[in-house]
KELO-954949 format. One record per residue (C-alpha): residue number from 1; x negated, y negated, z. Coordinates in Angstrom, 2 decimals. Layout:
N
<atom><seq>NUM</seq><x>X</x><y>Y</y><z>Z</z></atom>
...
//
This chain:
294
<atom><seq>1</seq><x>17.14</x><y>48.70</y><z>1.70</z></atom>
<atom><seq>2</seq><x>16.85</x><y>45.44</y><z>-0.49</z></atom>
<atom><seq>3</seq><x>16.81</x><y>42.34</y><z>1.34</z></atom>
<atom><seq>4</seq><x>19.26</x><y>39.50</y><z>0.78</z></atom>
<atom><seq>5</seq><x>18.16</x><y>36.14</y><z>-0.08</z></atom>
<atom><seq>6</seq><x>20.43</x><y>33.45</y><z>0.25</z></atom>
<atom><seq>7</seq><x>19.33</x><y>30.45</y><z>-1.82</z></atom>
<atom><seq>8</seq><x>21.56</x><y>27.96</y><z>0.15</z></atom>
<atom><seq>9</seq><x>19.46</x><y>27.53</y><z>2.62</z></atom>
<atom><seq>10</seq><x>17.34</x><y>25.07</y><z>0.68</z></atom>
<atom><seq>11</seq><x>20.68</x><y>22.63</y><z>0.95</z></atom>
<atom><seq>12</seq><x>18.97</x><y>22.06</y><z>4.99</z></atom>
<atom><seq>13</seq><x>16.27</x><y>20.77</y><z>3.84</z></atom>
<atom><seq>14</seq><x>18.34</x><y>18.23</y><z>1.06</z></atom>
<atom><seq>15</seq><x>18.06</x><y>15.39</y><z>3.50</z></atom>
<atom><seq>16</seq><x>14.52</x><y>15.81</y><z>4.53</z></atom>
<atom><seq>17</seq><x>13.65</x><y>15.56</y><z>0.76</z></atom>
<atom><seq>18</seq><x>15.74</x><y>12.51</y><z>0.05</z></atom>
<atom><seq>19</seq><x>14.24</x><y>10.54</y><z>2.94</z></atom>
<atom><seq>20</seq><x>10.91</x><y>10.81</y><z>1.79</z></atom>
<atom><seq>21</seq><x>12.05</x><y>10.20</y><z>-2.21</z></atom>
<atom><seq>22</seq><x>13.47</x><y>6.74</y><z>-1.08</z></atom>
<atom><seq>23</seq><x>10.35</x><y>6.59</y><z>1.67</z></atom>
<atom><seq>24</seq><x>7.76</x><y>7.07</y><z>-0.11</z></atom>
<atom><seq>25</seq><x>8.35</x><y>8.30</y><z>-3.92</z></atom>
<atom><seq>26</seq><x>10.56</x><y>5.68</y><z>-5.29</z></atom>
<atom><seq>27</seq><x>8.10</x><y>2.81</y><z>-3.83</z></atom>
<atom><seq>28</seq><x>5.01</x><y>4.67</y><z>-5.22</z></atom>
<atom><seq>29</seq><x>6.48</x><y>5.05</y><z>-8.63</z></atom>
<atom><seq>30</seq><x>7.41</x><y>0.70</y><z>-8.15</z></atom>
<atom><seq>31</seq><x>3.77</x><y>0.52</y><z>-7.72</z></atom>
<atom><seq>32</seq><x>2.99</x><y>2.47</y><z>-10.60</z></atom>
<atom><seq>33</seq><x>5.16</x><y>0.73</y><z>-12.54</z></atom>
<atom><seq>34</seq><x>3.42</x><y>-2.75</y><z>-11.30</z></atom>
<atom><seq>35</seq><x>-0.04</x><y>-1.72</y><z>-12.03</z></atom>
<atom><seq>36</seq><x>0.48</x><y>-1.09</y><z>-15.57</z></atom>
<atom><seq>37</seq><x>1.97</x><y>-4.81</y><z>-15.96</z></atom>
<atom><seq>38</seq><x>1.49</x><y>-8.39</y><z>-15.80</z></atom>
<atom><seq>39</seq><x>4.08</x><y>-10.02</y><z>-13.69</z></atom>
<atom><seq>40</seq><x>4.72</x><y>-13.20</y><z>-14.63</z></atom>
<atom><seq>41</seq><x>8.22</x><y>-13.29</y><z>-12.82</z></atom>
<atom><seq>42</seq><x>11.34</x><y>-11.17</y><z>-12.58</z></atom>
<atom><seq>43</seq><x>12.19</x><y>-11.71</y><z>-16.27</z></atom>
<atom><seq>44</seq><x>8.88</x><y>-11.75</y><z>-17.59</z></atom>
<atom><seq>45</seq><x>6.47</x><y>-9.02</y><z>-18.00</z></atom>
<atom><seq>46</seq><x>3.81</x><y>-7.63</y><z>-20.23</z></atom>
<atom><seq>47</seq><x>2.57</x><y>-4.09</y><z>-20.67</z></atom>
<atom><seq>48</seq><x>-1.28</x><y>-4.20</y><z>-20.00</z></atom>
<atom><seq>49</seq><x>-1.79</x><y>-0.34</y><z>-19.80</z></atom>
<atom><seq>50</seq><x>-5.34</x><y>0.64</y><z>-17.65</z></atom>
<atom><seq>51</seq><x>-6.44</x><y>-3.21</y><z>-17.66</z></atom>
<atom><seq>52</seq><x>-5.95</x><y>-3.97</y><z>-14.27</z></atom>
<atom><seq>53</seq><x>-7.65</x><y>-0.60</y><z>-13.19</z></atom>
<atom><seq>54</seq><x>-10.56</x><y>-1.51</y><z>-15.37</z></atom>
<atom><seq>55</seq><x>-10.63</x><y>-5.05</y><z>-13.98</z></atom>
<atom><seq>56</seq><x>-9.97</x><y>-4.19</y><z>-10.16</z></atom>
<atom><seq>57</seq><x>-13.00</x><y>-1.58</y><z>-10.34</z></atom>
<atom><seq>58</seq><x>-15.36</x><y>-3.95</y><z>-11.99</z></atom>
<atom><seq>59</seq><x>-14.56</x><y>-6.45</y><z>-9.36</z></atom>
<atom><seq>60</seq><x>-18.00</x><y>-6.88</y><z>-7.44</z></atom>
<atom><seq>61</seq><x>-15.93</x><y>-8.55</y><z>-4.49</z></atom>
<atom><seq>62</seq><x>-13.77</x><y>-5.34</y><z>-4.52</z></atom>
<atom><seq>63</seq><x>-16.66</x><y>-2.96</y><z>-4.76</z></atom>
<atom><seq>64</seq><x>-18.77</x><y>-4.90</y><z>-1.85</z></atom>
<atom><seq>65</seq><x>-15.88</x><y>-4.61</y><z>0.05</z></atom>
<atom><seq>66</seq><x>-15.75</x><y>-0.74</y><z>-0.64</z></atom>
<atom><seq>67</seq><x>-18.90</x><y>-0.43</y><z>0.63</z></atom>
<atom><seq>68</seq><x>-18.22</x><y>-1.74</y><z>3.62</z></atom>
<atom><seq>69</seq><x>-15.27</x><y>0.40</y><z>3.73</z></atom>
<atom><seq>70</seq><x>-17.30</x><y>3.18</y><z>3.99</z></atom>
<atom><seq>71</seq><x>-19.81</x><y>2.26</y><z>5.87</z></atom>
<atom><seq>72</seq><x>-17.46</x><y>1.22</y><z>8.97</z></atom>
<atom><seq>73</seq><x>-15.77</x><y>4.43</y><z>8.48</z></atom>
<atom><seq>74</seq><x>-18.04</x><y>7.12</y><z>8.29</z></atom>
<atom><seq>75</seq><x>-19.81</x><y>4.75</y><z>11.26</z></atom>
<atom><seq>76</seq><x>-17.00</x><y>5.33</y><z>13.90</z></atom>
<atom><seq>77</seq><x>-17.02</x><y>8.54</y><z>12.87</z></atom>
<atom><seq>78</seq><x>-20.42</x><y>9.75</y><z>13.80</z></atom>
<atom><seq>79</seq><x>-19.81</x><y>8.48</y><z>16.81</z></atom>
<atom><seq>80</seq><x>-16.56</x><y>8.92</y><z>18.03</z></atom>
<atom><seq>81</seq><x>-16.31</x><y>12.45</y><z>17.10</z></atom>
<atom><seq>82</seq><x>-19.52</x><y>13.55</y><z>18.95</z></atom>
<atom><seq>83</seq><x>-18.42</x><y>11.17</y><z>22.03</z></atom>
<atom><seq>84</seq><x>-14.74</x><y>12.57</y><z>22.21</z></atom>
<atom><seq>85</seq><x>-15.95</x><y>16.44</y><z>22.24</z></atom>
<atom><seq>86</seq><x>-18.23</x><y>15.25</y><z>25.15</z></atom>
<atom><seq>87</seq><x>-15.67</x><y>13.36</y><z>27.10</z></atom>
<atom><seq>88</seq><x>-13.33</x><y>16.31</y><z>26.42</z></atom>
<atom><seq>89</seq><x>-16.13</x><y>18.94</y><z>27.84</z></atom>
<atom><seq>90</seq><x>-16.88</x><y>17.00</y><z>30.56</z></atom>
<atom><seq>91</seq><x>-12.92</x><y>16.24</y><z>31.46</z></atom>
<atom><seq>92</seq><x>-11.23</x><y>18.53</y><z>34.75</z></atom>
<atom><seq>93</seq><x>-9.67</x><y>21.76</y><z>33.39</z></atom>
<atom><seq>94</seq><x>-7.21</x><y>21.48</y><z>36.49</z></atom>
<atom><seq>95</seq><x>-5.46</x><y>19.47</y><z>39.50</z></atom>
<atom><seq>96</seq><x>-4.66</x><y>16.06</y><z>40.48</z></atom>
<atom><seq>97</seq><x>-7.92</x><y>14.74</y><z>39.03</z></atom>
<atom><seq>98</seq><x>-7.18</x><y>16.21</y><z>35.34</z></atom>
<atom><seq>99</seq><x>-3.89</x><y>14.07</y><z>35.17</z></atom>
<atom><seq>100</seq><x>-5.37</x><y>11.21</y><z>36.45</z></atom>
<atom><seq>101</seq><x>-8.18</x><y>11.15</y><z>33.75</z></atom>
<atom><seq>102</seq><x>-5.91</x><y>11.84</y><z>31.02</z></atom>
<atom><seq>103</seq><x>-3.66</x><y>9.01</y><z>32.36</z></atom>
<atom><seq>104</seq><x>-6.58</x><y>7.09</y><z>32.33</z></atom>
<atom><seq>105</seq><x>-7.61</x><y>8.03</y><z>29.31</z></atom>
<atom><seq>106</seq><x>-4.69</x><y>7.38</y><z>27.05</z></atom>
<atom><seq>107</seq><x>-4.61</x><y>3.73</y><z>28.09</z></atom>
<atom><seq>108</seq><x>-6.48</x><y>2.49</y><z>25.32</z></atom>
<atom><seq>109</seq><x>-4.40</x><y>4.24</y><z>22.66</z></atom>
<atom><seq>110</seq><x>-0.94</x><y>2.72</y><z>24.50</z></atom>
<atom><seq>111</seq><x>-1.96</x><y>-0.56</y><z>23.14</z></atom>
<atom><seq>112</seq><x>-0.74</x><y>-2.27</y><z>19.80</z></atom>
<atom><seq>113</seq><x>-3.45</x><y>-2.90</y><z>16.75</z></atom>
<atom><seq>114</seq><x>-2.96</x><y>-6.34</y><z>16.96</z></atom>
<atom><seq>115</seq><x>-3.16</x><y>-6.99</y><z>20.35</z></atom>
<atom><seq>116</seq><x>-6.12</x><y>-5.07</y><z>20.89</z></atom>
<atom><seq>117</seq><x>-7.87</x><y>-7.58</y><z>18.63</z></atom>
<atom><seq>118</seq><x>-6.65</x><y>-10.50</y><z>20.72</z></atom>
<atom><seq>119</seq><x>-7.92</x><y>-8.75</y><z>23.91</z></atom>
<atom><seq>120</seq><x>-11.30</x><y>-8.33</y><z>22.28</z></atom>
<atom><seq>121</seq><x>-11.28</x><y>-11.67</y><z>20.89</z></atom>
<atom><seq>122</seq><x>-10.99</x><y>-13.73</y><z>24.63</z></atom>
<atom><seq>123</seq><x>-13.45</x><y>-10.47</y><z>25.83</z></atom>
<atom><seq>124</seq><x>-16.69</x><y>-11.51</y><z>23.61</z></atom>
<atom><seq>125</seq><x>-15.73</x><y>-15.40</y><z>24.03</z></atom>
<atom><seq>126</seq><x>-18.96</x><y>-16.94</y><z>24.91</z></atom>
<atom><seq>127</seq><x>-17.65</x><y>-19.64</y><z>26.64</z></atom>
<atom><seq>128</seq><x>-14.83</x><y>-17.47</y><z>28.95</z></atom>
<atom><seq>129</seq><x>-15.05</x><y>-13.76</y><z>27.38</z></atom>
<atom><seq>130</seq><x>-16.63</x><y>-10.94</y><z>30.33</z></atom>
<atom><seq>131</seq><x>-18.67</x><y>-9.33</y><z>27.24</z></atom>
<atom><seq>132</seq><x>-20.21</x><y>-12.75</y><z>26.03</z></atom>
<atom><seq>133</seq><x>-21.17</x><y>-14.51</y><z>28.72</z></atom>
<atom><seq>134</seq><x>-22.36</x><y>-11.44</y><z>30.06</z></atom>
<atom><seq>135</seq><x>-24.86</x><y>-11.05</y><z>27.06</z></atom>
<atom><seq>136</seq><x>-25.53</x><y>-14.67</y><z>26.71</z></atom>
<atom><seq>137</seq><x>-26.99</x><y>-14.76</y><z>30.09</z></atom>
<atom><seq>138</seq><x>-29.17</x><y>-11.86</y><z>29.44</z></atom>
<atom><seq>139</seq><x>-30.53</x><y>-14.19</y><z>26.71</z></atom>
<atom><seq>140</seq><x>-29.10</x><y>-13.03</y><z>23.45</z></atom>
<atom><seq>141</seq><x>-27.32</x><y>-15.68</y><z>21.58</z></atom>
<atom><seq>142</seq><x>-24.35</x><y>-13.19</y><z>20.86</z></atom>
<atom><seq>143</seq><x>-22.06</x><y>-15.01</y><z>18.51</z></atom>
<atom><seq>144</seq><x>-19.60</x><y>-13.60</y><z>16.39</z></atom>
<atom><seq>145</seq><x>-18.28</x><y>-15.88</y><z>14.41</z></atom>
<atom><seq>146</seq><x>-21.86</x><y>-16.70</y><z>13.18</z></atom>
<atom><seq>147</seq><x>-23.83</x><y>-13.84</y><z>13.28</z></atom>
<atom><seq>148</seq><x>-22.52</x><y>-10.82</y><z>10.83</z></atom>
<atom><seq>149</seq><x>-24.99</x><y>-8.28</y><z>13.16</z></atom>
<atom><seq>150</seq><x>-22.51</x><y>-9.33</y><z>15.97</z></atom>
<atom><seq>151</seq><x>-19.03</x><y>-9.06</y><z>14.37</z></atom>
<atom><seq>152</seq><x>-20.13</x><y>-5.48</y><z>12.79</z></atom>
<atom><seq>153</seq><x>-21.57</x><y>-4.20</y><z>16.19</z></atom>
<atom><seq>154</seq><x>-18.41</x><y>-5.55</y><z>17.85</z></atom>
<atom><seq>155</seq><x>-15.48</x><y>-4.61</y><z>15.79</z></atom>
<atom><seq>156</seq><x>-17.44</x><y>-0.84</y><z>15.86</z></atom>
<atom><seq>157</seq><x>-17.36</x><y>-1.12</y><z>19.45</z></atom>
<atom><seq>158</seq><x>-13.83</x><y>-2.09</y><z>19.84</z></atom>
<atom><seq>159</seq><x>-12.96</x><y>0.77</y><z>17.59</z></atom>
<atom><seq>160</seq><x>-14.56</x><y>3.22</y><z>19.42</z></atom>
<atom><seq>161</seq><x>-12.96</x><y>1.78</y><z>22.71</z></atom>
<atom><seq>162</seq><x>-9.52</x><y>2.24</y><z>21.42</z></atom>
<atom><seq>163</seq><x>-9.91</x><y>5.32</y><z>19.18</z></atom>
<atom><seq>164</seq><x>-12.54</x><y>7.86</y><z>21.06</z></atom>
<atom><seq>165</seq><x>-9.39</x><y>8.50</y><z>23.47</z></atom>
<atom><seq>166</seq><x>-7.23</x><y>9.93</y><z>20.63</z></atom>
<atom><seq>167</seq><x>-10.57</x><y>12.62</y><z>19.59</z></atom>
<atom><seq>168</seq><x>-11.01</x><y>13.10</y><z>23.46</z></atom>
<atom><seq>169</seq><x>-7.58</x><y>14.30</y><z>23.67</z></atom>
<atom><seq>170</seq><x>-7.20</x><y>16.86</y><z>20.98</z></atom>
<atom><seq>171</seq><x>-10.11</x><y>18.59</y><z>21.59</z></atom>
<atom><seq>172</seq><x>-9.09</x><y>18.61</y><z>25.75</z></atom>
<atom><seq>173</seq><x>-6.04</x><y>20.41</y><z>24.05</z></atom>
<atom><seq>174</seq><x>-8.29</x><y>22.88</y><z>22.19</z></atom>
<atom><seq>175</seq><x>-10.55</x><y>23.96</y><z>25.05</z></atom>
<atom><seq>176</seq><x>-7.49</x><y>24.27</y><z>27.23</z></atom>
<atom><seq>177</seq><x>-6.35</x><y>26.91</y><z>24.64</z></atom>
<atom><seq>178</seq><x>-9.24</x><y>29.18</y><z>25.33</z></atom>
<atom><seq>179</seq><x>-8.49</x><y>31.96</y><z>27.32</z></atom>
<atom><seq>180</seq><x>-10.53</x><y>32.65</y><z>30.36</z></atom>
<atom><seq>181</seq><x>-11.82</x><y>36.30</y><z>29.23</z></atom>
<atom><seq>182</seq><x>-14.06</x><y>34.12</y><z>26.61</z></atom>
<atom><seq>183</seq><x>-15.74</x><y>32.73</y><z>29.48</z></atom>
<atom><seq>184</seq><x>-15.84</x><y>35.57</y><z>31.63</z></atom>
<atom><seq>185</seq><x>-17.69</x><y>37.59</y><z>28.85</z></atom>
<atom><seq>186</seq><x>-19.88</x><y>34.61</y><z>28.70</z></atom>
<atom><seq>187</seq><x>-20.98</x><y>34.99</y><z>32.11</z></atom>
<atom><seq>188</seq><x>-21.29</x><y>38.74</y><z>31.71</z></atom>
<atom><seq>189</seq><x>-23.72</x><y>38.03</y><z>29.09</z></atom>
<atom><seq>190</seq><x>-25.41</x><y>35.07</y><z>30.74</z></atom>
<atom><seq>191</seq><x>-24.97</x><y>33.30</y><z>28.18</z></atom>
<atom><seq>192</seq><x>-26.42</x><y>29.45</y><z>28.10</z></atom>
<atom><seq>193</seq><x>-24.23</x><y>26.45</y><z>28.24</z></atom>
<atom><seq>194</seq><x>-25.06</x><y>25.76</y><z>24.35</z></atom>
<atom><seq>195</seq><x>-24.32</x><y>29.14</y><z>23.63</z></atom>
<atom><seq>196</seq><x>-20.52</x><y>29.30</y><z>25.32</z></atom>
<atom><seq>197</seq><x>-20.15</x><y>25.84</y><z>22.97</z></atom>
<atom><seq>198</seq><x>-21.92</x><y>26.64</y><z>20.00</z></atom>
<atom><seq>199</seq><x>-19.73</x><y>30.36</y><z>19.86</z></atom>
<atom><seq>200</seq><x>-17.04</x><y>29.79</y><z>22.06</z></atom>
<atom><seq>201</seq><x>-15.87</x><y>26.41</y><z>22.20</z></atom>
<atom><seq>202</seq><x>-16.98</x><y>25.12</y><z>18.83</z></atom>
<atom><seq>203</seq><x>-15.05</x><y>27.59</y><z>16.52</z></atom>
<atom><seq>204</seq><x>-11.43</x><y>27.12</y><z>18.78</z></atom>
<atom><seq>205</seq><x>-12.04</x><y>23.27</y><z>18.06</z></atom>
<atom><seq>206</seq><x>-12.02</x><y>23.18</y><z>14.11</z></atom>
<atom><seq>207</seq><x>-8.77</x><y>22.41</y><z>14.20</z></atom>
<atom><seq>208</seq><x>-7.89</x><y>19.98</y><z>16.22</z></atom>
<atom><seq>209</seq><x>-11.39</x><y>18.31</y><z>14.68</z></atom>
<atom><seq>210</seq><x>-10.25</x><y>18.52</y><z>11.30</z></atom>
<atom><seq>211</seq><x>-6.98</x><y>17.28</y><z>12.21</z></atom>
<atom><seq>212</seq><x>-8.92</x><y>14.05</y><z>14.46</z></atom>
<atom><seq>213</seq><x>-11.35</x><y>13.76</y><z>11.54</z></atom>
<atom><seq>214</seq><x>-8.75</x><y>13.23</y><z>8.71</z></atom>
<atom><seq>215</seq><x>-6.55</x><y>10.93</y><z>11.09</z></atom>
<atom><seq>216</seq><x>-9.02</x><y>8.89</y><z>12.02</z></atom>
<atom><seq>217</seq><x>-10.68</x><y>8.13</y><z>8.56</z></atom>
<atom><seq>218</seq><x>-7.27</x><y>7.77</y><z>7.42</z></atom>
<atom><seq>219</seq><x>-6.88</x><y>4.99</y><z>10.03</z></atom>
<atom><seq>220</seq><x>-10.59</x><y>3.39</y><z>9.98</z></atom>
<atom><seq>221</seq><x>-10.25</x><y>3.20</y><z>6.08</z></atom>
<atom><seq>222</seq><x>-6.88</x><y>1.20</y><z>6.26</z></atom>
<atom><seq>223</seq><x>-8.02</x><y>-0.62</y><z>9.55</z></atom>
<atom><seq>224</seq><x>-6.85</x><y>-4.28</y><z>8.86</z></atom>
<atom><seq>225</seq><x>-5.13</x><y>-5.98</y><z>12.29</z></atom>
<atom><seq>226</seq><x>-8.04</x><y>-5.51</y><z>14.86</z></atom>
<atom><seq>227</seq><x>-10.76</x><y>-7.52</y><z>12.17</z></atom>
<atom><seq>228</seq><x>-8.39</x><y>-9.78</y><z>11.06</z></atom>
<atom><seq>229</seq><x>-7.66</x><y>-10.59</y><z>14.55</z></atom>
<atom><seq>230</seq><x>-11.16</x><y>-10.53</y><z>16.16</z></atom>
<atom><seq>231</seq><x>-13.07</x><y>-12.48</y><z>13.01</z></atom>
<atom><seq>232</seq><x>-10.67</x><y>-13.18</y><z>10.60</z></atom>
<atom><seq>233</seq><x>-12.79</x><y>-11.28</y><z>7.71</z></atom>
<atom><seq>234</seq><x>-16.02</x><y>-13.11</y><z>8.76</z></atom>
<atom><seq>235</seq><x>-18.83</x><y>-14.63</y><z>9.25</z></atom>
<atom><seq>236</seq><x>-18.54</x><y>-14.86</y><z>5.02</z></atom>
<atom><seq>237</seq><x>-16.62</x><y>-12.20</y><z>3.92</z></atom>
<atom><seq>238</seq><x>-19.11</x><y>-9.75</y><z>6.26</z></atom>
<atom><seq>239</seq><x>-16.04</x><y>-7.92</y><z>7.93</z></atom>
<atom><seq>240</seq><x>-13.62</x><y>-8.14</y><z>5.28</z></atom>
<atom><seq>241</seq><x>-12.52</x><y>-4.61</y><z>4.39</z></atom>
<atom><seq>242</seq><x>-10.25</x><y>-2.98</y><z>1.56</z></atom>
<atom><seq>243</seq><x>-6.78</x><y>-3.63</y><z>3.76</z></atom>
<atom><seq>244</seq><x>-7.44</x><y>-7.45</y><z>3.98</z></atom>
<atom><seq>245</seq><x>-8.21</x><y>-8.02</y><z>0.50</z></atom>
<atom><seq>246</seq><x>-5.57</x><y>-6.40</y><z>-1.05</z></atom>
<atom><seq>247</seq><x>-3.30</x><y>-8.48</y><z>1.58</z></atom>
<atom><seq>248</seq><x>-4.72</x><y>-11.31</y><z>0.02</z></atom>
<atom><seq>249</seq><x>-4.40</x><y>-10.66</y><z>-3.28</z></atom>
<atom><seq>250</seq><x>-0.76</x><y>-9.27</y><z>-3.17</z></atom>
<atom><seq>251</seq><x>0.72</x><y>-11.47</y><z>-0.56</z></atom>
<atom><seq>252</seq><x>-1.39</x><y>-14.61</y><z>-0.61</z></atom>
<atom><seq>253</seq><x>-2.04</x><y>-14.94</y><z>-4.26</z></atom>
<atom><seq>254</seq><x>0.97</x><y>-12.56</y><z>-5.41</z></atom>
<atom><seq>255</seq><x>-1.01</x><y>-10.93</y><z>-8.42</z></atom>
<atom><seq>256</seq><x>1.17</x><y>-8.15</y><z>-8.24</z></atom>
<atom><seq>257</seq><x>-0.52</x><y>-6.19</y><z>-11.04</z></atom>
<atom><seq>258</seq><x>-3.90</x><y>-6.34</y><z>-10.24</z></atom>
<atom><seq>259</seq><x>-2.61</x><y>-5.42</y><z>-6.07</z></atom>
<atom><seq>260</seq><x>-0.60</x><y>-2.72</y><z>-7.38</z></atom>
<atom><seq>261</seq><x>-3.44</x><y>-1.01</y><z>-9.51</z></atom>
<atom><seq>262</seq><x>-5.77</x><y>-1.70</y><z>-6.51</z></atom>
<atom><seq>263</seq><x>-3.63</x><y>0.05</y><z>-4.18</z></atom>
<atom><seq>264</seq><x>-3.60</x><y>3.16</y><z>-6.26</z></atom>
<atom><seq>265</seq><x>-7.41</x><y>3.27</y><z>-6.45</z></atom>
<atom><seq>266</seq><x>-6.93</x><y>2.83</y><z>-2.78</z></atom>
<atom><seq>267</seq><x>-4.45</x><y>5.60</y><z>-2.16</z></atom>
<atom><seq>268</seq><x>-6.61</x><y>8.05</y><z>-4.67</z></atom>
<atom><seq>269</seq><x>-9.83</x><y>7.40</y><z>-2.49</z></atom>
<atom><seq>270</seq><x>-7.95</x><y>8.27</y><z>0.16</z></atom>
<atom><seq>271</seq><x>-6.63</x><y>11.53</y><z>-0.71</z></atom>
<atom><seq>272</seq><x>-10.11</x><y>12.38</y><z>-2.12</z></atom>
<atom><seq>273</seq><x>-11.97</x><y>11.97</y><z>0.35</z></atom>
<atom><seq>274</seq><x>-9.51</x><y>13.52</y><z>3.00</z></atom>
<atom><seq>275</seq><x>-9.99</x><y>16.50</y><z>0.38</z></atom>
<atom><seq>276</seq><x>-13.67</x><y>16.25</y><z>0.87</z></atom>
<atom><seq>277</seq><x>-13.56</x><y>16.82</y><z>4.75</z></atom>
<atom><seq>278</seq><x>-10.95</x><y>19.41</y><z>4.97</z></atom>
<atom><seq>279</seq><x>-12.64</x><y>21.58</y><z>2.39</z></atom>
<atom><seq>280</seq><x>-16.26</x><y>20.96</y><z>4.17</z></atom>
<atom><seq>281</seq><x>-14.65</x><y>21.29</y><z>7.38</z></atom>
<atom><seq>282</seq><x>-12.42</x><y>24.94</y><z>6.34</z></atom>
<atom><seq>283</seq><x>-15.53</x><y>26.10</y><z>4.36</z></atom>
<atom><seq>284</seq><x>-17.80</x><y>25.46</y><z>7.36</z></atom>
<atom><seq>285</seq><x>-15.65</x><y>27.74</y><z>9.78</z></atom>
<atom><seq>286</seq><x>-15.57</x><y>30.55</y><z>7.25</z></atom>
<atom><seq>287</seq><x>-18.93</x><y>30.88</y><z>7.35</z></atom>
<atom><seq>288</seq><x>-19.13</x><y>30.76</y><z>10.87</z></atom>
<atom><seq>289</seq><x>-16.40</x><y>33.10</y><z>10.89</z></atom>
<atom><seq>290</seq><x>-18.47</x><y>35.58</y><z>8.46</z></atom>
<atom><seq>291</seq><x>-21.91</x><y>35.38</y><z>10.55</z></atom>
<atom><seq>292</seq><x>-20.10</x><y>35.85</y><z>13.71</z></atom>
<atom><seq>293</seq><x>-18.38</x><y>39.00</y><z>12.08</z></atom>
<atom><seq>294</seq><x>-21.77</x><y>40.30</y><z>10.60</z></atom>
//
């Protein structure tokens, strides 16, 4: 019996596609548009082609700033993907004390970016801040304002603080998804507690990881209200990442050709990288998948 297909359907899914061609094409294609310009005003502009692309990646402010990018992101996450897979191992499987942790737990991520700066900023106060005071008095002159060692170690650890939560909880999801016959064979076996994670636990948590590890570089590589907030892009220009200087550049000195070409480049490291994990990421479990089957 042939099947009937009934083409009409696609009409339900006619307003999901316009939302996200006024949402998200039509202002992408603006940009476009912009980085291939020179603005002048709304009456006067000049085709420029790949100039401001050329210019934007020759910048050396841009391209310190790029590093530093990267190095903040692939920072938090070293360490709060390890930390959130051990707070999510070492979490309650069940009863009043599992919803009280996880309570507990989501706290930090209940709390708006910008605000979280603030909180950090009167926290590492030397004068009134818990966190400086408490350091000055073990004799460190903790400053962050002047010392860029300081402002890097704190903004990492305010990251982690807010963030680790969010890597905690998806993989607390993923572990609760394991049935208890994995376990039960485990004990059969007597197997070790490295072997129930490293065959077990691991492999069930791939994707909830790759799904943490792309949101969370996604996040850290945009970051722009808690360092703004906490040091204002200093000591120098120490903590001043991609998000704050093309704020700058667009809003505070309105170059709207040279923002718009640097927020492609932006957008395109973006995607690649995100590429980058979730390949690594999918190609690791498939060879996992193929040892464990051989």
């Amino acid at each position: 019996m042939n099947k009937v297909y009934n083409n009409r359907a696609w009409f339900l899914i006619l307003p999901m596609l316009l939302l996200v061609a006024f949402s998200a094409i039509i202002p992408l294609m603006t940009v476009v548009n912009y980085s291939v310009q020179d603005v002048f005003d709304a009456n006067t502009r000049f085709f420029t082609g790949t100039e401001w692309f050329e210019v934007m990646l020759n910048d050396p402010a841009l391209q310190a700033a790029l590093l530093r990018q990267f190095a903040f992101s692939f920072t938090i996450l070293a360490i709060e993907v390890p930390l959130g897979i051990g707070i999510a191992l070492l979490m309650p499987k069940r009863g009043w004390q599992a919803s009280a942790v996880l309570i507990l737990i989501t706290l930090p991520l209940l709390i708006p970016w910008n605000v979280v700066g603030s909180i950090w900023q009167l926290f590492t106060r030397g004068d009134i801040g818990l966190m400086g005071v408490g350091i000055r008095e073990l004799g460190y002159a903790y400053n962050i304002t002047r010392n860029p060692a300081d402002a890097w170690a704190t903004i990492i650890l305010m990251d982690v603080w807010h963030w680790t939560p969010l890597i905690a909880l998806l993989c607390y999801s993923g572990l609760r998804s394991i049935p208890d016959a994995y376990y039960q064979a485990a004990r059969i076996d007597r197997a070790s507690k490295w072997a129930v994670f490293r065959y077990i636990q691991l492999p069930k948590l791939i994707n909830v990881l790759v799904i943490g590890v792309l949101l969370r570089f996604m996040h850290s590589f945009m970051i722009y209200a808690e360092p703004f907030v906490l040091t204002g892009g200093g000591p120098g220009s120490s903590t001043t990442f991609l998000s704050q200087s093309l704020t700058t550049m667009a809003i505070g000195q309105q170059d709207l050709g040279p923002s718009a070409a640097f927020s492609l480049i932006y957008f395109l490291i973006i995607l690649l990288v995100c590429w980058v994990f979730y390949t690594a990421i999918m190609n690791s479990q498939k060879d996992n998948t193929t040892q464990g089957g051989a």
